[in-house]
N, C-alpha and C positions, 0 to 999 in steps of 0.2 A: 118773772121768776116766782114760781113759789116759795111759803117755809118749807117745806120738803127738801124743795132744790138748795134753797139757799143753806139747810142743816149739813145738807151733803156736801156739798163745795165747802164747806166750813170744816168736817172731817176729812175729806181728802186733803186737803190743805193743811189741818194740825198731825194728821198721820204724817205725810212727805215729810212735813219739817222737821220732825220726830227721828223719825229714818235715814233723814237726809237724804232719799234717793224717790224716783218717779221711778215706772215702769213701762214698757212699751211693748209693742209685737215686733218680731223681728225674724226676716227668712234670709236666702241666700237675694233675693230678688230685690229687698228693699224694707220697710217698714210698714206696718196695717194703715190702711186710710179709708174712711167710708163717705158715703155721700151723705148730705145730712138732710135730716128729716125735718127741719126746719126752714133752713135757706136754701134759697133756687142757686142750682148751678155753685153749690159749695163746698166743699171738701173738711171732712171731721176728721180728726186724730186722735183715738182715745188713750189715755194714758190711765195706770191704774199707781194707787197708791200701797198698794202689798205685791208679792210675785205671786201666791196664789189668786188673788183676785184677778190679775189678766191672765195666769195659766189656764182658768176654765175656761178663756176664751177660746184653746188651740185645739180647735175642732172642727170639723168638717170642713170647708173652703179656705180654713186657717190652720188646719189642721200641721201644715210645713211650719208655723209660723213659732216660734220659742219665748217666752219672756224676757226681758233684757233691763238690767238698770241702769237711770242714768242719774248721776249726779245729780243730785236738787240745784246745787248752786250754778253747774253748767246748763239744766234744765233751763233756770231765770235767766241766767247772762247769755245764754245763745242761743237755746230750742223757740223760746218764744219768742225773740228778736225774728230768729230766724220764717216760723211761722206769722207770725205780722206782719212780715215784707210776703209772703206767698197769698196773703189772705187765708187760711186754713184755720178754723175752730177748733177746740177742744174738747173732749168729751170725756171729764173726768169721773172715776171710779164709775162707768157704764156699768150696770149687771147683766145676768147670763142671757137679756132679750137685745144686748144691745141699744138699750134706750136709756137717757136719763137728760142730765144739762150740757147745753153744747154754748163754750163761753168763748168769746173774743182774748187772742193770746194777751192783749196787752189789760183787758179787765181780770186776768188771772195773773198778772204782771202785780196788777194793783193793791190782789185781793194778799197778795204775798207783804207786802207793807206794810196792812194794815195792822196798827196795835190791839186794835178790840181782837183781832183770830189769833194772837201773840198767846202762843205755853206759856 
């Protein structure tokens, strides 16, 4: 991980807590999931910490797809529970290329504890 990465996970992480809410993609079909550019055979999920930050995403192939929020604290207690039993990555505050840090639910589990990222 870079310092890049690590500044960024460090603001998406004091943005949510801030707002108290994650954001997601959401269609009639299901929620955005990508393949990841990192891990073989692994499945990304990106979530952004503003609504316009993942509304730029609703465009072309995602174009059906709407911003959606979800609860920070249901976020912690069941999104990542839930994605750590699937195995599926995170890929917070991604920008308009789709790239950025793709992190293990339960190290974003972690990084939510941590006093040093504490407002």
């Amino acid at each position: 991980m870079t310092t890049s990465d690590i500044e960024n996970l460090s603001d998406f992480i004091s943005a949510s807590r801030s707002k108290g809410e994650i954001w997601g993609l959401h269609c009639k079909d299901g929620w955005v999931i990508c393949d990841s550019a990192i891990y073989e055979d692994t499945d990304v999920m990106p979530f952004w910490s503003s609504r316009n930050a993942a509304a730029v995403h609703c465009v072309d192939e995602w174009e059906d797809f709407a911003p959606v929020s979800i609860p920070l604290q249901t976020f912690i207690e069941e999104w990542l529970v839930d994605l750590a039993r699937d195995d599926v990555m995170l890929g917070p505050d991604w920008g308009k290329e789709l790239s950025g840090e793709e992190v293990a639910p339960v190290d974003l589990a972690t990084k939510y504890q941590d006093p040093a990222l504490l407002n």
